[in-house]
N, C-alpha and C positions, 0 to 999 in steps of 0.2 A: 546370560539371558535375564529377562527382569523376572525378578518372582512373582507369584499369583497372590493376591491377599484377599481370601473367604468371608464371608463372617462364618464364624465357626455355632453349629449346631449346638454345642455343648455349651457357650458363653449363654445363648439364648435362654436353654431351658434351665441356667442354672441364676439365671438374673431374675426369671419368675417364681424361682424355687425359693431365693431370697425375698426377694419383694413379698409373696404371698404368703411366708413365715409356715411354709411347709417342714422344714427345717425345727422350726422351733416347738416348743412341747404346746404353745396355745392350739385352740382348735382353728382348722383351716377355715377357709369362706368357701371351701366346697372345690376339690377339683377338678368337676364339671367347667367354672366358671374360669381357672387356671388353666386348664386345655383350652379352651376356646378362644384365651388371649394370646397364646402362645400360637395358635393357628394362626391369630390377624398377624403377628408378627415373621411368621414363616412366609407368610406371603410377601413379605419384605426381603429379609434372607435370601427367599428363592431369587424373584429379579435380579438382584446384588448381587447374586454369584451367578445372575445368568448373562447380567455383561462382563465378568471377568471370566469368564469361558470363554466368550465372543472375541476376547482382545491376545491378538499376539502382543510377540515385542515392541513392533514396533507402534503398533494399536497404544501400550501401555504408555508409550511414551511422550506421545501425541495428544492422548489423554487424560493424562498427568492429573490438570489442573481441573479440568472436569469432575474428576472421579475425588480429586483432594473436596471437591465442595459438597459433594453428594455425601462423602462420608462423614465430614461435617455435620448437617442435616442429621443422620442418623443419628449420630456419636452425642448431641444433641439430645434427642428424647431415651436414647438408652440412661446416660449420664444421669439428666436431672430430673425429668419428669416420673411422677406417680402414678403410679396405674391405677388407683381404688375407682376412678371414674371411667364409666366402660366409653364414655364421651373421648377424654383426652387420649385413650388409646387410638379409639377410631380417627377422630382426627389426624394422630400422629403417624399411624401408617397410613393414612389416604395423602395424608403430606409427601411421605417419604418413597411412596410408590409413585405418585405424579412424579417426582422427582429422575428414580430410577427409569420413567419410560422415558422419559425424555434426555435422559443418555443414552438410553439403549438406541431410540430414534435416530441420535445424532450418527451412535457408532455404524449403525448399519447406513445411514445414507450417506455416509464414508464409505463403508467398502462396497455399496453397491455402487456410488459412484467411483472407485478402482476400476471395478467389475468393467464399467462402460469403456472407462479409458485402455483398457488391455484389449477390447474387444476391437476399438478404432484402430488399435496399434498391427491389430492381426490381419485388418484392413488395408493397412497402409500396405503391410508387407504381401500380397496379392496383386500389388499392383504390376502390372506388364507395361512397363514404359517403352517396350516395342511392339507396335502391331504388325504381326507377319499373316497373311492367307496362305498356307502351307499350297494349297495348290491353284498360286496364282505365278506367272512369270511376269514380273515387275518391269515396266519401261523405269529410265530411274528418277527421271520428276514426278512420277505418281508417287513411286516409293517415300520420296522428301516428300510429299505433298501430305502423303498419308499420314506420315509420322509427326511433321507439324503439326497437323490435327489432333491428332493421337496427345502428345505433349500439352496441347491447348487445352484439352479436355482434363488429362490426369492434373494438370495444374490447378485447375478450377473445382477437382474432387479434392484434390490434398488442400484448399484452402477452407472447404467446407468440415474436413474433418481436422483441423487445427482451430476454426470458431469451435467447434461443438467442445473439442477437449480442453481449452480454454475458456470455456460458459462450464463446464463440468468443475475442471479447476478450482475459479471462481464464487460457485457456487458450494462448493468443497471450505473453501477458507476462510467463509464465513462463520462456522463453527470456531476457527480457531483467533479471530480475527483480535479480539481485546484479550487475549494468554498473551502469559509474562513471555521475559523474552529468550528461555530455554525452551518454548515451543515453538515461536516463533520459528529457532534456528531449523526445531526438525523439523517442521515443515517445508521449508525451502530447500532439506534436502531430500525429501521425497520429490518433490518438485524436480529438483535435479536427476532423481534417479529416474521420474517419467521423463525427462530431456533425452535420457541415454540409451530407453527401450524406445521411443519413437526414432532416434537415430540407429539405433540395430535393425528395424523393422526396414524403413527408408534404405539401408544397405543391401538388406537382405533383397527387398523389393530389384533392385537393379544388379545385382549381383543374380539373380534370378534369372532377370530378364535378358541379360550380357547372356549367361550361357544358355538359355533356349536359344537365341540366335547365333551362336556357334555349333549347337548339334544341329540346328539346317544347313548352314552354310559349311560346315567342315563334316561334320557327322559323327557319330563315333560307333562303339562297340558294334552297338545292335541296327545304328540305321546306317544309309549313305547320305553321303551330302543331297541336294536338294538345293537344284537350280533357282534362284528367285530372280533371277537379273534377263533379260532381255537383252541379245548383246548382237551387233551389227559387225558382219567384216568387210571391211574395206582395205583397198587396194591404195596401198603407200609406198608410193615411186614401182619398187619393184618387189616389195614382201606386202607379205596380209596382216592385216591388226584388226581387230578388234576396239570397237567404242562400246560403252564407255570401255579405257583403261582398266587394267588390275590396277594402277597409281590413282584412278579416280575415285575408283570404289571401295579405295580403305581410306582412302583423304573423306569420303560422305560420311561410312561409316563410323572414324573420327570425330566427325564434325558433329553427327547423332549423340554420340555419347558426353560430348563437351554439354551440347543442347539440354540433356537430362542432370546433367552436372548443376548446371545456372539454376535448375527450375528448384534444385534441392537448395543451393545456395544463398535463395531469396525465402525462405523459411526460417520463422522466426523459432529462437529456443523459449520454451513456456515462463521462466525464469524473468523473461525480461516483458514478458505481457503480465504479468503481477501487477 
């Protein structure tokens, strides 16, 4: 895992301890006025280690080059600036916290924009790409008729929730957009890892919906099957049959599940909308 890196407490109060020649046998400038610098800088400190609490691993890695400039920034006024003027300190932490919020800004509308795309994905996977009325008995051109529809509709919901995660995306990448090109990489593979939870979701969804319409049509444990078909007997030469067919009605059924196949198969992976 990547390690965490503080500013550490003790650096702080031991960089005013010098500076302020408390240390030293002269007389101090009062450590009223030493405590109260050491507070504008705490309020810096704090931020700083309030986006690296914020960041997992893969956070850290992502914002490598962000976090390399901010600490810059800092590393900056610790390094060479003088404190005797109570100006250049205010300054330099009003500098250095504009700085910190605006990573912090960046980090979180990174993972609230995850947040969304997890949210679309738990979406997708709710989807019922078969519509059954449990207590309707189906002539079987309604049943096609319905289910066409049915497919028309979820087609035109899944196209709405791939703009949205793709404007999220997008909007996402603009943070990272001018990083060198070791962010670049992790980012296109996070990218790829949302490609592989929208495609688990998209499984789950019809692997869902495949067995709801098995425990009607076969049934199992707890229920019985559950008639949905309308079915007509007729008189064939000299035995009875039935229309539709049992050969018909797994060739429709078939034919259903090809149909939800194409609809996933014309979805684009986020990868290639970059």
């Amino acid at each position: 895992s990547v390690a965490k890196k503080y500013i550490a407490l003790e650096e702080v109060f031991f960089f005013f301890q010098a500076e302020d020649g408390i240390r030293d046998a002269q007389e101090s400038r009062g450590l009223g006025d030493v405590y109260k610098r050491q507070e504008y800088v705490m309020l810096v400190v704090r931020d700083y280690n309030k986006i690296i609490d914020s960041m997992d691993d893969s956070d850290s890695l992502l914002f490598d080059q962000h976090l390399q400039n901010t600490d810059k920034e800092l590393s900056a006024g610790l390094a060479r600036l003088k404190w005797s003027t109570k100006y250049v300190l205010e300054d330099f932490v009003r500098q250095c916290r504009a700085s910190c919020a605006d990573l912090y800004r960046m980090l979180q509308m990174y993972k609230n924009n995850k947040l969304k795309i997890q949210q679309k994905c738990k979406q997708i996977a709710q989807i019922n790409f078969i519509k059954l009325d449990k207590k309707r008995v189906y002539i079987v051109q309604d049943f096609e008729d319905e289910q066409a529809k049915n497919r028309a509709s979820i087609g035109k919901y899944l196209e709405e929730i791939f703009k949205s995660i793709n404007h999220v995306l997008n909007e996402t990448y603009e943070i990272f957009y001018f990083q060198k090109q070791d962010i670049q990489r992790q980012w296109f593979l996070e990218v790829a890892y949302i490609d592989d939870e929208i495609e688990k979701a998209l499984k789950k969804a019809v692997r869902t919906s495949l067995q709801e319409l098995k425990k009607i049509v076969v049934g199992d444990s707890k229920t019985n099957p559950t008639a949905i078909f309308q079915l007509t007997v007729k008189l064939k030469e000299v035995e009875l049959g039935f229309e539709p067919t049992r050969e018909y009605l797994l060739s429709m059924l078939s034919q259903t599940i090809a149909a939800i196949n194409e609809i996933i198969s014309y979805l684009p992976r986020m990868e290639k909308l970059m």
